[in-house]
C-alpha positions in Angstrom: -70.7 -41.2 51.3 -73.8 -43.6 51.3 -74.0 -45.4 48.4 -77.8 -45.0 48.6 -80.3 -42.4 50.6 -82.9 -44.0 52.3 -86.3 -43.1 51.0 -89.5 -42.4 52.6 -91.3 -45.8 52.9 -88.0 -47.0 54.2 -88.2 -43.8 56.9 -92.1 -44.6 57.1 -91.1 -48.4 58.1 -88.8 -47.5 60.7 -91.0 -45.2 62.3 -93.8 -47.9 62.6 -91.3 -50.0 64.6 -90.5 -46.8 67.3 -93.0 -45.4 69.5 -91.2 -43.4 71.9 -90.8 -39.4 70.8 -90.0 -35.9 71.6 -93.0 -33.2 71.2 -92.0 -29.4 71.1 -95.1 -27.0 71.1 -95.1 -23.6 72.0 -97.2 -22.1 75.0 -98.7 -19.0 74.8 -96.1 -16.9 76.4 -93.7 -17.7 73.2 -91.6 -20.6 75.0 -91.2 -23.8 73.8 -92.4 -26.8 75.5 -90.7 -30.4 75.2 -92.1 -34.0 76.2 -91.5 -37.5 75.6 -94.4 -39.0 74.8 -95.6 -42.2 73.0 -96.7 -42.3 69.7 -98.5 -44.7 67.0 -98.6 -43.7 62.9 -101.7 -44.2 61.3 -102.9 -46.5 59.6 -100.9 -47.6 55.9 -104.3 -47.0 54.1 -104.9 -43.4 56.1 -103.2 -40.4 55.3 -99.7 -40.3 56.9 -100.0 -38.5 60.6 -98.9 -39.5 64.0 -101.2 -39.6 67.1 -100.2 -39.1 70.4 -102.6 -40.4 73.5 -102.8 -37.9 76.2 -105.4 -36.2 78.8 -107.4 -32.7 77.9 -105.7 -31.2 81.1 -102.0 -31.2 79.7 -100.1 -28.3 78.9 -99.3 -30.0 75.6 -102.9 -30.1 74.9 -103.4 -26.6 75.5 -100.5 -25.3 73.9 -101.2 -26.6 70.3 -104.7 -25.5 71.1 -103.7 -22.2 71.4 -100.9 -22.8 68.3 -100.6 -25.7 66.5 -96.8 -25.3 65.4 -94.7 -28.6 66.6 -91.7 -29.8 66.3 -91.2 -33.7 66.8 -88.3 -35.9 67.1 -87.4 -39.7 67.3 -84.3 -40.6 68.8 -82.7 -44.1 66.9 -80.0 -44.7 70.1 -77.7 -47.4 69.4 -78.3 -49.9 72.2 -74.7 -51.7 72.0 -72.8 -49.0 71.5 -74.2 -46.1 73.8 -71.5 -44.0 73.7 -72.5 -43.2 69.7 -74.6 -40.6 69.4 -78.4 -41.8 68.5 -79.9 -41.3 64.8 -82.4 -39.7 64.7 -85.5 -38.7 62.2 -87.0 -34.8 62.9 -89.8 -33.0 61.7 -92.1 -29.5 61.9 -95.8 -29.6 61.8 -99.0 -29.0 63.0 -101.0 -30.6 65.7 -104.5 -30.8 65.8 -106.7 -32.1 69.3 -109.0 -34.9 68.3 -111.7 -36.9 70.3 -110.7 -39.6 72.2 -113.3 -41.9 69.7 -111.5 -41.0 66.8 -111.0 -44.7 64.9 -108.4 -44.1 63.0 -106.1 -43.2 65.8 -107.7 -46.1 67.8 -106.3 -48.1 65.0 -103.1 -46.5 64.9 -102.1 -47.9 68.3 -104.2 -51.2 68.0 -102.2 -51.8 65.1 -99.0 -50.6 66.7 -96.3 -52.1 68.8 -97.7 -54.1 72.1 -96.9 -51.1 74.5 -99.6 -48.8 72.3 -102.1 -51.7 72.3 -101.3 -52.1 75.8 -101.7 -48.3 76.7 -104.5 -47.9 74.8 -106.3 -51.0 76.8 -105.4 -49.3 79.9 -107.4 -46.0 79.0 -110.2 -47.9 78.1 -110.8 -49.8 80.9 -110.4 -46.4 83.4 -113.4 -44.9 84.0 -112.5 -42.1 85.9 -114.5 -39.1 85.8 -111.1 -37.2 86.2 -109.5 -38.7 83.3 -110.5 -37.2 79.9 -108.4 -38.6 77.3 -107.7 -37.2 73.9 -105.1 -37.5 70.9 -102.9 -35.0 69.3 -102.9 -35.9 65.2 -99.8 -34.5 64.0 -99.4 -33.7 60.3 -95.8 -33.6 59.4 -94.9 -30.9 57.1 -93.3 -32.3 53.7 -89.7 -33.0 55.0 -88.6 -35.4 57.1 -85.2 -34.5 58.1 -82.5 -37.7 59.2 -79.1 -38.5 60.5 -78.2 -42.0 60.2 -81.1 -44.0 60.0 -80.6 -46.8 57.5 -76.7 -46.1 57.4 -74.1 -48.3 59.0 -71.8 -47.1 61.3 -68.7 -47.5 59.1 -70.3 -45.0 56.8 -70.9 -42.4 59.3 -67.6 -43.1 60.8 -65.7 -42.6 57.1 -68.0 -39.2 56.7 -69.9 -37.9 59.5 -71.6 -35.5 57.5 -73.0 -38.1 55.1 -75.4 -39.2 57.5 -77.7 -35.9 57.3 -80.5 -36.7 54.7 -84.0 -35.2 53.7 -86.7 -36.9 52.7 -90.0 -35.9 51.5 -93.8 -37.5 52.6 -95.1 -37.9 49.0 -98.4 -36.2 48.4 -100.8 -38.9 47.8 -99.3 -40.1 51.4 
């Protein structure tokens, strides 16, 4: 077993260095709905959320309009080994639909990785009358649930169960 379980600014860290996710919402038939999408956390000094850039029209947009229950998940794949299954870090939570002028998620991806800033550039400069952008805010519920990030593959190997780990989003987070 790990010697020691990551925590949540470790978890927090590592998700500042990914932008590529998984976002489950439910329509409003009942069925779920998955998508990759990008993503960018907010800011260190804001309230800990995820935003997602997307357009009004999207059935993801409509669906946690119409209930804002998600389920999220960032793969960790192992880029020399691929046959290894990825870590991963999972969540529930609840969207909410903000305006595209919303600074703080502005900042989120200005402040992110150079594909955010680089997406977020591009929806600037369009102006489309077809295109109305938006971002999904996602407030994680108090878990974060992980397999194997921040534990070397000679651990997992030893114990495969050891990898599965909880962590909890402090509240002043």
């Amino acid at each position: 077993m790990s010697k020691k379980t990551p925590n949540f600014e470790f978890i927090e860290k590592e998700l500042r260095k990914k932008t590529y996710g998984i976002l489950s919402t439910i329509d409003q038939n009942g069925n779920s709905h998955s998508t990759s999408i990008l993503y960018a956390v907010s800011p260190p000094e804001s309230k800990f959320a995820l935003y997602i850039l997307t357009e009004k029209h999207y059935k993801k947009v409509k669906n946690v309009e119409n209930n804002n229950s998600i389920s999220f998940v960032i793969p960790f794949p192992h880029h020399f080994l691929r046959f290894v299954p990825a870590n991963c870090v999972q969540f529930q939570g609840n969207g909410e639909i903000v305006p595209y002028n919303n600074s703080e998620a502005h900042q989120a991806f200005e402040n992110g990785p150079k594909i955010l800033k680089m997406n977020i550039k591009q929806v600037s400069k369009m102006n489309s009358e077809n295109e109305d952008p938006v971002f999904i805010k996602i407030l994680p519920k108090k878990t974060l649930y992980c397999y194997g990030v921040g534990l070397s593959l000679m651990e997992l190997r030893k114990n495969i169960e050891s990898g599965n780990y909880s962590v909890l989003i402090p509240p002043d987070v």
